[in-house]
C-alpha positions in Angstrom: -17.1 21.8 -17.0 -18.9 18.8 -15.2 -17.0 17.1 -12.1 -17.2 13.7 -11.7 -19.9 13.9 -9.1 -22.3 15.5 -11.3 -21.3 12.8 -14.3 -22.2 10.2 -11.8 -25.5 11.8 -10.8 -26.8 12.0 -14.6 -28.5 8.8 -16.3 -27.1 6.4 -18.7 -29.0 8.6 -21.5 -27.7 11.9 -20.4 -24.0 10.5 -19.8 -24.8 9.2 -23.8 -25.9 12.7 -24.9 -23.1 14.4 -23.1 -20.8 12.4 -24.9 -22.4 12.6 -28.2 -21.9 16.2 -27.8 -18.3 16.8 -26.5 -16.9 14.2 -29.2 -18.6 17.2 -31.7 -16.9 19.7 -30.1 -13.8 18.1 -30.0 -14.1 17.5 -33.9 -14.8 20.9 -34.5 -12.1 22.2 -32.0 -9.8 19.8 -33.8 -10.9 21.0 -37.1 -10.6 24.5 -36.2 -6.9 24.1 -34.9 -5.6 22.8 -38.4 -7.2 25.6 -40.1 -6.9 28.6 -38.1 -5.6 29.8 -34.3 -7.6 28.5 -31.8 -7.9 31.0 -28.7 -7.8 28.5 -25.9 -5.9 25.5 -27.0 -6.2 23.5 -23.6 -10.0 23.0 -24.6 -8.9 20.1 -26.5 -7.4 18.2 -23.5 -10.5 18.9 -21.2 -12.8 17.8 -24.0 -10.6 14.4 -24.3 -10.4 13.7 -20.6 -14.7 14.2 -20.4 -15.3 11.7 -23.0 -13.0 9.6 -21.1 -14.4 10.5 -18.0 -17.8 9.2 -19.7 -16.6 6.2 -20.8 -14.9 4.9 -17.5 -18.4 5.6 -15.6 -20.2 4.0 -18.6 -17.7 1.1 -18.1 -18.4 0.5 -14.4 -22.0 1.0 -14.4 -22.0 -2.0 -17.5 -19.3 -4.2 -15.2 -21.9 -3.7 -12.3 -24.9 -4.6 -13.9 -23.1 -8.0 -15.0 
């Protein structure tokens, strides 16, 4: 799991490509809960709260550039 330092160290492209790939992981974590047990059902909420992690520092570096 990244902290928030570590999110705000990383480049626009690498917060965009972390993203990218915990909105897959989410799908498929969500995808795998309707159809079968998932073994560690609180990787759903931390997958949620990264993307939206992601998106508040993509917000403030976009409001700061302005």
């Amino acid at each position: 799991m990244t902290t928030n330092i570590e999110l705000r160290e990383m480049s626009d492209e690498q917060l965009a490509a972390t993203a990218k790939e915990a909105a897959q992981t989410l799908f498929r974590l969500r995808f795998q809960s309707q159809s079968e047990r998932l073994n560690t059902p609180s990787e759903i909420r931390k997958n949620r709260r990264l993307i939206a992690r992601i998106k508040t520092i993509q917000r403030e570096r976009e409001l700061a550039a302005k």
